[in-house]
Structures are given as structure tokens and as C-alpha cells.
N, CA, C and O atoms as a GROMACS GRO file, in nm:
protein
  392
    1UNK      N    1  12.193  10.509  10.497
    1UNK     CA    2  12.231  10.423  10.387
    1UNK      C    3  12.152  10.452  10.260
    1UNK      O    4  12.194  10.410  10.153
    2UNK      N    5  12.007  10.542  10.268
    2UNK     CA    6  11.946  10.522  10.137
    2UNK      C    7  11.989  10.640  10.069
    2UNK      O    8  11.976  10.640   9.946
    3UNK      N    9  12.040  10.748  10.129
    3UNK     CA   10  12.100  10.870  10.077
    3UNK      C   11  12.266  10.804  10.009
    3UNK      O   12  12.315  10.858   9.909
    4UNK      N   13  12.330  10.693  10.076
    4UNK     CA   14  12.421  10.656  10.000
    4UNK      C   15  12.399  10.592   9.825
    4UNK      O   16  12.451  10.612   9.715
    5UNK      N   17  12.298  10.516   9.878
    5UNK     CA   18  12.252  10.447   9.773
    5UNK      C   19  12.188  10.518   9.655
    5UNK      O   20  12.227  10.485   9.543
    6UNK      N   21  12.082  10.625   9.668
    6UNK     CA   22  12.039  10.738   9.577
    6UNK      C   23  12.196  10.784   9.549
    6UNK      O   24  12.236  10.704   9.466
    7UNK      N   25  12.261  10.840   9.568
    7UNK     CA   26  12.366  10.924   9.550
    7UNK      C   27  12.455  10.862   9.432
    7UNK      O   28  12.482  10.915   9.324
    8UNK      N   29  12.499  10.718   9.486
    8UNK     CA   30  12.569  10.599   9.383
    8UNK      C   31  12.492  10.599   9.249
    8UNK      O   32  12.564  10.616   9.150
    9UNK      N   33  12.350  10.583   9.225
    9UNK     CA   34  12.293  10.515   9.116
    9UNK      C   35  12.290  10.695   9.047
    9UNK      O   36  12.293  10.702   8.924
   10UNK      N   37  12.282  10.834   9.129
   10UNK     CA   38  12.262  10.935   9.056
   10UNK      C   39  12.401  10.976   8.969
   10UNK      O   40  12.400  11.030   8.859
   11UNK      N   41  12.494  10.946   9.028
   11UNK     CA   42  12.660  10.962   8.966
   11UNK      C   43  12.675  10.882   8.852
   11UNK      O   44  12.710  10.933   8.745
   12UNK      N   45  12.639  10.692   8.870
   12UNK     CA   46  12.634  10.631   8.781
   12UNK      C   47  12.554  10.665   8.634
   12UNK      O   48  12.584  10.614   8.526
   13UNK      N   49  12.433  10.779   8.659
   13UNK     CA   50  12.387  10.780   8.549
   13UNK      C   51  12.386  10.931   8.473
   13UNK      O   52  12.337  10.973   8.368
   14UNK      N   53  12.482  11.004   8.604
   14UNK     CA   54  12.550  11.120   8.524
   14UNK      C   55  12.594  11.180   8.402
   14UNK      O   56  12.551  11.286   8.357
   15UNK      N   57  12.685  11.106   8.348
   15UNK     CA   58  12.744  11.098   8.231
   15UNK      C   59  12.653  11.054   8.111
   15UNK      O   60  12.607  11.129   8.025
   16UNK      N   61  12.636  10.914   8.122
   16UNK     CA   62  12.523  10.893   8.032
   16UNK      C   63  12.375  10.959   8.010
   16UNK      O   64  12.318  10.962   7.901
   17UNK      N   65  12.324  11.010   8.128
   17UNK     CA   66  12.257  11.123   8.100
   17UNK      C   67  12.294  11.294   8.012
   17UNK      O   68  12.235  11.377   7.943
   18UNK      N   69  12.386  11.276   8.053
   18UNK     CA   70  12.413  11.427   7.970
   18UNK      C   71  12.497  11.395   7.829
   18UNK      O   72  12.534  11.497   7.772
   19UNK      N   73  12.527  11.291   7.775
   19UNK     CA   74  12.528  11.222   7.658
   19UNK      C   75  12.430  11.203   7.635
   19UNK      O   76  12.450  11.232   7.517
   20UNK      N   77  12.325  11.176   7.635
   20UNK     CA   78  12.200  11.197   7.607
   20UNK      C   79  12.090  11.316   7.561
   20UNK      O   80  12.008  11.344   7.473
   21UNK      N   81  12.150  11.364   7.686
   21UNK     CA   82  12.050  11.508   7.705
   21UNK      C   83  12.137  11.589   7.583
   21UNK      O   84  12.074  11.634   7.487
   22UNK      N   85  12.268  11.604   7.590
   22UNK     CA   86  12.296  11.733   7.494
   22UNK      C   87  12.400  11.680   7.329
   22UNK      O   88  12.455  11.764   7.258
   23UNK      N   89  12.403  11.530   7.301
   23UNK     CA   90  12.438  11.497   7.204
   23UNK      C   91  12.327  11.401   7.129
   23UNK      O   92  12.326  11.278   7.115
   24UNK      N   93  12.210  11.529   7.075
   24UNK     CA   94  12.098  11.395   7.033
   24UNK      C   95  12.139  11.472   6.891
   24UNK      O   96  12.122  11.593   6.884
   25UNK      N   97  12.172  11.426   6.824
   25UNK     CA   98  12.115  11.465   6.642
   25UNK      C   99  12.138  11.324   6.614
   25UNK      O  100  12.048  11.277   6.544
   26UNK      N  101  12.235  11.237   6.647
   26UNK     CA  102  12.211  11.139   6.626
   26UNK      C  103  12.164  11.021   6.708
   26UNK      O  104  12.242  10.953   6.774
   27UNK      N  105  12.051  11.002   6.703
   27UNK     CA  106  12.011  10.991   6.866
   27UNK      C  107  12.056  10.807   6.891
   27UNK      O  108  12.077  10.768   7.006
   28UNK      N  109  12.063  10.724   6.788
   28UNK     CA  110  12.079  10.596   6.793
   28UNK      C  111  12.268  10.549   6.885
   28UNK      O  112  12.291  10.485   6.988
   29UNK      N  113  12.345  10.606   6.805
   29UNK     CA  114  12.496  10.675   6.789
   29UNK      C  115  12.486  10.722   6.972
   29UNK      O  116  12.553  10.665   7.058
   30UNK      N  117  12.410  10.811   6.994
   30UNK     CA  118  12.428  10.884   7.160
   30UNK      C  119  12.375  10.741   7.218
   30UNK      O  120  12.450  10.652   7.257
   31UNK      N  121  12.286  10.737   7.217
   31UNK     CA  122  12.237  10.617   7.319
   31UNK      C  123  12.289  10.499   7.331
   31UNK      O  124  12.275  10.437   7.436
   32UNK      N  125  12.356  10.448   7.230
   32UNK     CA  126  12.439  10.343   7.208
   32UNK      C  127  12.598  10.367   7.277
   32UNK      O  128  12.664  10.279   7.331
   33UNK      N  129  12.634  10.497   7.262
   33UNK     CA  130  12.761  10.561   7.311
   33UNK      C  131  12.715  10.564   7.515
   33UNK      O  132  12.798  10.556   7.606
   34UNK      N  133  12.563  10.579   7.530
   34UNK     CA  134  12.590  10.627   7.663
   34UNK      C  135  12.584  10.485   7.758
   34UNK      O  136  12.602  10.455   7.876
   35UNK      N  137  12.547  10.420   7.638
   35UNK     CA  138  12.510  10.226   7.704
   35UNK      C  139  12.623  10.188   7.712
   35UNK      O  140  12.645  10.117   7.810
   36UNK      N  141  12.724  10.210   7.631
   36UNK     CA  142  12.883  10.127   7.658
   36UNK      C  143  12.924  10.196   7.763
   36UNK      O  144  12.985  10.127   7.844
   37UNK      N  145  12.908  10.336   7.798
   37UNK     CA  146  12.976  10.393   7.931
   37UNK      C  147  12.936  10.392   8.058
   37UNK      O  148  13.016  10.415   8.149
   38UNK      N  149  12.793  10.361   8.080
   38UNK     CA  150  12.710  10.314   8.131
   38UNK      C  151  12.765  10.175   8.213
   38UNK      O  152  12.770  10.155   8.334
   39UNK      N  153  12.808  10.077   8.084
   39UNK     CA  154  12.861   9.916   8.151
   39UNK      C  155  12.974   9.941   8.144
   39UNK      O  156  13.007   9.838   8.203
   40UNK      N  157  13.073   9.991   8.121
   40UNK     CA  158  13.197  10.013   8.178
   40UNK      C  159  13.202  10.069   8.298
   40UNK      O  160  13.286  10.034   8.381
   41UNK      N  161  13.108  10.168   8.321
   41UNK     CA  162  13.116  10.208   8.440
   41UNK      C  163  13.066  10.101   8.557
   41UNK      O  164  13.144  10.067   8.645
   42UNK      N  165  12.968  10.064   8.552
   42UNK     CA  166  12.933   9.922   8.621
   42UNK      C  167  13.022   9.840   8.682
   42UNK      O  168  13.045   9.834   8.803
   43UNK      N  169  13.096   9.746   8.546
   43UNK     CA  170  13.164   9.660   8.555
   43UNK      C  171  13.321   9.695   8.520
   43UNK      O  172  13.389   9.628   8.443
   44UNK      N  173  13.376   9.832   8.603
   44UNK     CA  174  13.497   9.858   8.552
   44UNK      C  175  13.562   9.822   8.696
   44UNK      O  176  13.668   9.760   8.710
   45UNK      N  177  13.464   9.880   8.822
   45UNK     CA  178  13.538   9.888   8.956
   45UNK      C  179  13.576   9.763   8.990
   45UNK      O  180  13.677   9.731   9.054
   46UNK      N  181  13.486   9.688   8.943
   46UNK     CA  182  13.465   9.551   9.019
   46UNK      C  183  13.581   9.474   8.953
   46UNK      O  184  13.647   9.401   9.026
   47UNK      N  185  13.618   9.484   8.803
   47UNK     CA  186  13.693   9.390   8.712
   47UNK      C  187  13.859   9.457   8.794
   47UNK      O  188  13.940   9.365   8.800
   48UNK      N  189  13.905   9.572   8.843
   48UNK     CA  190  14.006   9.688   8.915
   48UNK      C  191  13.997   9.566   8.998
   48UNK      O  192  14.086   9.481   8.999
   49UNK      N  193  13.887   9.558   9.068
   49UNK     CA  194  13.907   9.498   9.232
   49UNK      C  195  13.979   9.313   9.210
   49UNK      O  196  14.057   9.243   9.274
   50UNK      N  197  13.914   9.302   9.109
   50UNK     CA  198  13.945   9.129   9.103
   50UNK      C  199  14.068   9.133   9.070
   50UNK      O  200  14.143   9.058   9.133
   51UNK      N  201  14.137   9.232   8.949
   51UNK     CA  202  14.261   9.197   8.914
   51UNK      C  203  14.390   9.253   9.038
   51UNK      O  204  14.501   9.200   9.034
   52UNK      N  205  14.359   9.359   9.140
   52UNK     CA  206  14.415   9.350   9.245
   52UNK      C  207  14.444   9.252   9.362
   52UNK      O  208  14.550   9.239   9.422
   53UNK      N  209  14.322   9.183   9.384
   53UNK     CA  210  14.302   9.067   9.426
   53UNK      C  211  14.395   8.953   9.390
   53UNK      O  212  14.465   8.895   9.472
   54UNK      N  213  14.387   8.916   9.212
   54UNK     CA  214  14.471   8.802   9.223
   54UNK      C  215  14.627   8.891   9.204
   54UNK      O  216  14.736   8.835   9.197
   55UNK      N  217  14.607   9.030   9.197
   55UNK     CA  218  14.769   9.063   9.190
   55UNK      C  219  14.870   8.991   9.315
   55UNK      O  220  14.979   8.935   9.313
   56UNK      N  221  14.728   9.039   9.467
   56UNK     CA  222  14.799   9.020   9.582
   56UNK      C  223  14.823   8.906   9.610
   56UNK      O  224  14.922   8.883   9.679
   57UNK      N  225  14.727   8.784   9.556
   57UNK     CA  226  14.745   8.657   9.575
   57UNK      C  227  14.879   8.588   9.490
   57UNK      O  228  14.957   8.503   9.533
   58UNK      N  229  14.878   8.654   9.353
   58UNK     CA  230  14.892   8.545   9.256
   58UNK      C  231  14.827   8.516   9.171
   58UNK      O  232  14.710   8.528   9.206
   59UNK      N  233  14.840   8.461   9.006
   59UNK     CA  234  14.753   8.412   8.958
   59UNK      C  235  14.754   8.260   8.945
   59UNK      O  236  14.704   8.227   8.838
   60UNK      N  237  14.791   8.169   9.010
   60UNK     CA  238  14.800   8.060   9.039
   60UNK      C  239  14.653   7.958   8.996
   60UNK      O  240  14.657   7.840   8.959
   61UNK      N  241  14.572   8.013   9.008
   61UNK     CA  242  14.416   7.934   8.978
   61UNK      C  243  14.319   8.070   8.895
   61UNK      O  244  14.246   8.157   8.942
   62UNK      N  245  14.376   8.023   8.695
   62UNK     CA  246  14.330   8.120   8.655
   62UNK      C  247  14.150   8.110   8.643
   62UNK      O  248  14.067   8.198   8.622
   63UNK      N  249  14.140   7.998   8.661
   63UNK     CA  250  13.981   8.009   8.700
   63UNK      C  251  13.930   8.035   8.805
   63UNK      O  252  13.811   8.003   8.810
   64UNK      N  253  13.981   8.090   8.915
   64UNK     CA  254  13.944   8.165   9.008
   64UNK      C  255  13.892   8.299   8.942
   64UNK      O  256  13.772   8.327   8.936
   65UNK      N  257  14.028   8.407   8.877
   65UNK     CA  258  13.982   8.526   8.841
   65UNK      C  259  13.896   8.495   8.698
   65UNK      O  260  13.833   8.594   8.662
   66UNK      N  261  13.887   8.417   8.639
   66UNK     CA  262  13.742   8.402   8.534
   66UNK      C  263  13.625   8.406   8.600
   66UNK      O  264  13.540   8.493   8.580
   67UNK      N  265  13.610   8.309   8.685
   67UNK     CA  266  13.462   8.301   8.770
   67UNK      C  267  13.425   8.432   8.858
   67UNK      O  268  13.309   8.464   8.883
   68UNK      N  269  13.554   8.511   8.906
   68UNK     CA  270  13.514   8.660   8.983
   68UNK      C  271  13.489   8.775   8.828
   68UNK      O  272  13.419   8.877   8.826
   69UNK      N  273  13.541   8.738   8.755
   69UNK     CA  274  13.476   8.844   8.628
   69UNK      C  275  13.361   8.811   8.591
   69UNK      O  276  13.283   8.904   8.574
   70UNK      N  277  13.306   8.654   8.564
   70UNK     CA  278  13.204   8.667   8.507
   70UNK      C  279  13.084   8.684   8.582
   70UNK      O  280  12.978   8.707   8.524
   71UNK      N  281  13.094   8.674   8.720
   71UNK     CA  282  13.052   8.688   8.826
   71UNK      C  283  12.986   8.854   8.805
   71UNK      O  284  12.868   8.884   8.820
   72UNK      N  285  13.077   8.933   8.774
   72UNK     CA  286  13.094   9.117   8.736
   72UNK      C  287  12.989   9.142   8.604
   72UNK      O  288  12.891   9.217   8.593
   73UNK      N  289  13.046   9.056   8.518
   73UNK     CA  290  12.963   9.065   8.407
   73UNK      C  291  12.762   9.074   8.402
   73UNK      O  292  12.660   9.134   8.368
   74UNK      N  293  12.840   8.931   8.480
   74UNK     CA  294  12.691   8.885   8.494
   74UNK      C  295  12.603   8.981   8.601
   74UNK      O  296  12.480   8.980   8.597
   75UNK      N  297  12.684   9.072   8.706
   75UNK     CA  298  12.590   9.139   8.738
   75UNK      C  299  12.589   9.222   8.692
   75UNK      O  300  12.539   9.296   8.778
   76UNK      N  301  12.614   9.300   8.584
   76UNK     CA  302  12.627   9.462   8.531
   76UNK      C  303  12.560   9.410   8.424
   76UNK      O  304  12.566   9.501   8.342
   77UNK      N  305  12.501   9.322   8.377
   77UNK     CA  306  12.435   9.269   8.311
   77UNK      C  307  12.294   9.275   8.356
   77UNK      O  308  12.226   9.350   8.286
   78UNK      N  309  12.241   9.226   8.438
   78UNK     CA  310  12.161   9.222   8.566
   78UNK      C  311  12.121   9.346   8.591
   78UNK      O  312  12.006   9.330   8.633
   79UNK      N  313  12.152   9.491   8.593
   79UNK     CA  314  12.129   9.631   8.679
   79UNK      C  315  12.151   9.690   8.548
   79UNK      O  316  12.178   9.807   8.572
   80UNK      N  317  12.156   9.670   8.404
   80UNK     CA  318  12.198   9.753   8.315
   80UNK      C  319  12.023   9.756   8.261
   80UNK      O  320  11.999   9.876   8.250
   81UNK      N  321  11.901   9.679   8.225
   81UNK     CA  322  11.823   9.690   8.218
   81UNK      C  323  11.756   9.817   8.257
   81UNK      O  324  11.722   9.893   8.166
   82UNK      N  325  11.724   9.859   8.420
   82UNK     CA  326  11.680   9.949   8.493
   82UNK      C  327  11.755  10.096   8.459
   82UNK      O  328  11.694  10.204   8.452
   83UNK      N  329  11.877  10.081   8.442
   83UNK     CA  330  11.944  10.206   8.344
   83UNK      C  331  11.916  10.219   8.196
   83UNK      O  332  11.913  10.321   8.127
   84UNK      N  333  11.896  10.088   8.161
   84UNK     CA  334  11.850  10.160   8.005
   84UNK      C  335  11.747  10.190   8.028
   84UNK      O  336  11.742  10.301   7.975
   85UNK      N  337  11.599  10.161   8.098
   85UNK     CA  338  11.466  10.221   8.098
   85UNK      C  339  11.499  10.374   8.093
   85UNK      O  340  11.478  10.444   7.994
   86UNK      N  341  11.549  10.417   8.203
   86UNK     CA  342  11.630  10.529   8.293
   86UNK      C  343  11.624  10.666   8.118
   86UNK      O  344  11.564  10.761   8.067
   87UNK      N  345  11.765  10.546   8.096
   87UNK     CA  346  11.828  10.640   7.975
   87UNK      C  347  11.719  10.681   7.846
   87UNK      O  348  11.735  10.779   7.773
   88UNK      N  349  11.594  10.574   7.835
   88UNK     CA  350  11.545  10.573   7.736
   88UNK      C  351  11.423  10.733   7.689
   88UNK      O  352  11.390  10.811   7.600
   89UNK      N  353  11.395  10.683   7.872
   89UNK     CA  354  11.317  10.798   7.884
   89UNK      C  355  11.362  10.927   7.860
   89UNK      O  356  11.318  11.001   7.772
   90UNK      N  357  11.462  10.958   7.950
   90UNK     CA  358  11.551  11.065   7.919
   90UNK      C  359  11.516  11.116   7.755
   90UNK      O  360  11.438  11.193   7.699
   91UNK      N  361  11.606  11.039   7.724
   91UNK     CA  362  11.634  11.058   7.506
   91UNK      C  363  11.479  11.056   7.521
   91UNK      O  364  11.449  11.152   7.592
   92UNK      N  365  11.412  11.014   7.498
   92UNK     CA  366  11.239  11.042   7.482
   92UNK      C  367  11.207  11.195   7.502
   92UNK      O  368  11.160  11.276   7.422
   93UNK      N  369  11.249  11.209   7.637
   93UNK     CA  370  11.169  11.335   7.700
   93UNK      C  371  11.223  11.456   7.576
   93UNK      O  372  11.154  11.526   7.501
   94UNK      N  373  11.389  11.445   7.592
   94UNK     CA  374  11.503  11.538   7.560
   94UNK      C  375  11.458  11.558   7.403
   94UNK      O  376  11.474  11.666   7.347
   95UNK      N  377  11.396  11.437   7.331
   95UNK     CA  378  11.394  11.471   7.182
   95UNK      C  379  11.183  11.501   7.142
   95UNK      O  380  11.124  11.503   7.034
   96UNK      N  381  11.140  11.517   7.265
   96UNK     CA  382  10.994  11.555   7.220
   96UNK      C  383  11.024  11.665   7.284
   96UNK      O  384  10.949  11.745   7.228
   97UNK      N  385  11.091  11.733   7.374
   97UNK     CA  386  11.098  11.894   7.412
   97UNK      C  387  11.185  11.940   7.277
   97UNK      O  388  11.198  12.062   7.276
   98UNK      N  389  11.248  11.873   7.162
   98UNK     CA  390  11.312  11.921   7.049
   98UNK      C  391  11.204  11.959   6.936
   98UNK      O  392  11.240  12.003   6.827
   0.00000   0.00000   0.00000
């Protein structure tokens, strides 16, 4: 399971890493670009899963699927911290080896 788990958080920070690493001239612009893809990526599967969910049900109790989004929010909210440290360093390292 911890090779699953390393594997998940290294994919998740794939992209936004190499937005980072090889689009710095503007470095505010990249980092800001790799933070929105970053929480989309987060909170994209999960928001997929809820709206399948009430597809199969119904939307009959629209505060059901509000409380399972913000539920999403609120955790990609929660785990986006530990990725920006992540990302910050990165852009740090990437623009003092410049």
C-alpha cells in the first residue's frame, strides 16, 4: 500500500512540477498556473464521482450533492498546503540553479 500511495502523490505532482521546473521567466504566472492544476487535479475525480452518483440516483435532494462537493473542496483544500510547500521548493531550487 505505501508504494501505492508514493506513486499517487508522485503523478499528482507531475505536471505541476514540470510547469514549474521548465516555465519559470515568469515565475509568479507558473506557480500560480501550477496551483490551479494542482486543485483541479485534486478535486476533479472526486466532483466526476459525486456527479455520477447523483446521475445514478437522481437529483432529487440537491443538498445531498452540495454537501458531497463541499465535502471535496474542503478536502483538496486540506492536502493543497503540503503541495504548495512541495511546489515552492521546487521553483526555489529551479530558479537559484538559474
Amino acid at each position: 500500500m505505501v508504494d501505492h500511495f508514493l506513486i499517487k502523490h508522485i503523478l499528482i505532482m507531475l505536471i505541476p512540477c514540470i510547469i514549474v521546473v521548465f516555465f519559470n521567466r515568469r515565475p509568479v504566472l507558473t506557480f500560480t498556473l501550477a496551483v490551479v492544476f494542482l486543485y483541479l487535479t485534486l478535486a476533479g475525480p472526486e466532483i466526476k464521482k459525486t456527479i455520477e452518483i447523483m446521475s445514478a440516483y437522481g437529483t432529487t435532494n440537491p443538498g445531498l450533492m452540495l454537501s458531497r462537493v463541499s465535502k471535496v473542496f474542503v478536502k483538496s483544500a486540506h492536502d493543497l498546503p503540503v503541495y504548495l510547500l512541495v511546489l515552492a521548493v521546487i521553483q526555489w531550487v529551479t530558479r537559484r540553479r538559474d
